[in-house]
C-alpha positions as CSV (number, residue, x, y, z in Angstrom):
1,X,-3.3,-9.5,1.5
2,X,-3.1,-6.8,-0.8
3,X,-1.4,-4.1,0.8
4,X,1.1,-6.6,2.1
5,X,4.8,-6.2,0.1
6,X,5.8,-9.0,-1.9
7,X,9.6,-10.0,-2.4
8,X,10.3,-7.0,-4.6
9,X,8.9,-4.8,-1.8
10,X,6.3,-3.6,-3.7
11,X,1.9,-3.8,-2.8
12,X,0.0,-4.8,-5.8
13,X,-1.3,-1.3,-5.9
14,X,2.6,-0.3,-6.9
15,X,3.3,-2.9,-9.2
16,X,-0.8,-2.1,-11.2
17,X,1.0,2.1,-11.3
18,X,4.3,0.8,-12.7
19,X,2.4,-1.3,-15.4
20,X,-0.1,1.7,-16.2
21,X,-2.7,-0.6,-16.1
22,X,-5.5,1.6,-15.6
23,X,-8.5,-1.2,-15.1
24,X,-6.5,-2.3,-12.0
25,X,-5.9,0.7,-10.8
26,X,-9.8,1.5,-10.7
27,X,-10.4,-1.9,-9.9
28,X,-8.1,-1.5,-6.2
29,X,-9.2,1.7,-5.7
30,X,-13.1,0.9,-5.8
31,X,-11.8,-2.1,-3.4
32,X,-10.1,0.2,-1.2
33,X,-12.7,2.4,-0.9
34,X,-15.9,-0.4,0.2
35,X,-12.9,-2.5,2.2
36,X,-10.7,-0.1,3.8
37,X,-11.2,2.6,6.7
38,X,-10.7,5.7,6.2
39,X,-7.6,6.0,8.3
40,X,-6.8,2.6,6.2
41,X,-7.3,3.9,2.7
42,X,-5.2,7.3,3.5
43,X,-2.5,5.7,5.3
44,X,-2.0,2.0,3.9
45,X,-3.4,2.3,0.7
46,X,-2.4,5.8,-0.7
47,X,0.6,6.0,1.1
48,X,1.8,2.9,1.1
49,X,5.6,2.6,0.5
50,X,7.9,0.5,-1.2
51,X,10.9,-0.7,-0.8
52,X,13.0,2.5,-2.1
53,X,10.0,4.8,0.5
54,X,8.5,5.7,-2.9
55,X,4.8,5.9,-2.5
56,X,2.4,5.2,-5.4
57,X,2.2,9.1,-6.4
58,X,6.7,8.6,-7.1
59,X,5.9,5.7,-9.6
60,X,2.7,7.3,-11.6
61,X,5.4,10.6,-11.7
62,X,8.0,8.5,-13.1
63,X,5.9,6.3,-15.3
64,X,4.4,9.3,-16.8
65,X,7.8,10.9,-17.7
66,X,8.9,7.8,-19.2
């Protein structure tokens, strides 16, 4: 499942913001939106963790000041 971790302990939607790959990113997010609940897409999607408790929002901040 998507917002399951893989071995790295990362979701897809982490590894799509560490790769700056903007067409997934859209792509998950419009799946997110017409798959998820609300409650879902806030705390599962959005906030989703990996495994050093960053959330997606940590990565964009340190892929952007790379």
């Amino acid at each position: 499942m998507l917002l399951a971790t893989h071995l790295m302990g990362k979701t897809t939607w982490h590894d799509a913001t560490e790769m700056n790959t903007t067409d997934a990113l859209d792509e998950l997010w419009e799946w997110g939106k017409e798959e998820l609940t609300t409650e879902e897409l806030t705390n599962q999607f959005l906030l989703a963790k990996n495994d050093m408790e960053q959330t997606v929002w940590h990565v964009a901040a340190k892929v952007r000041n790379s």
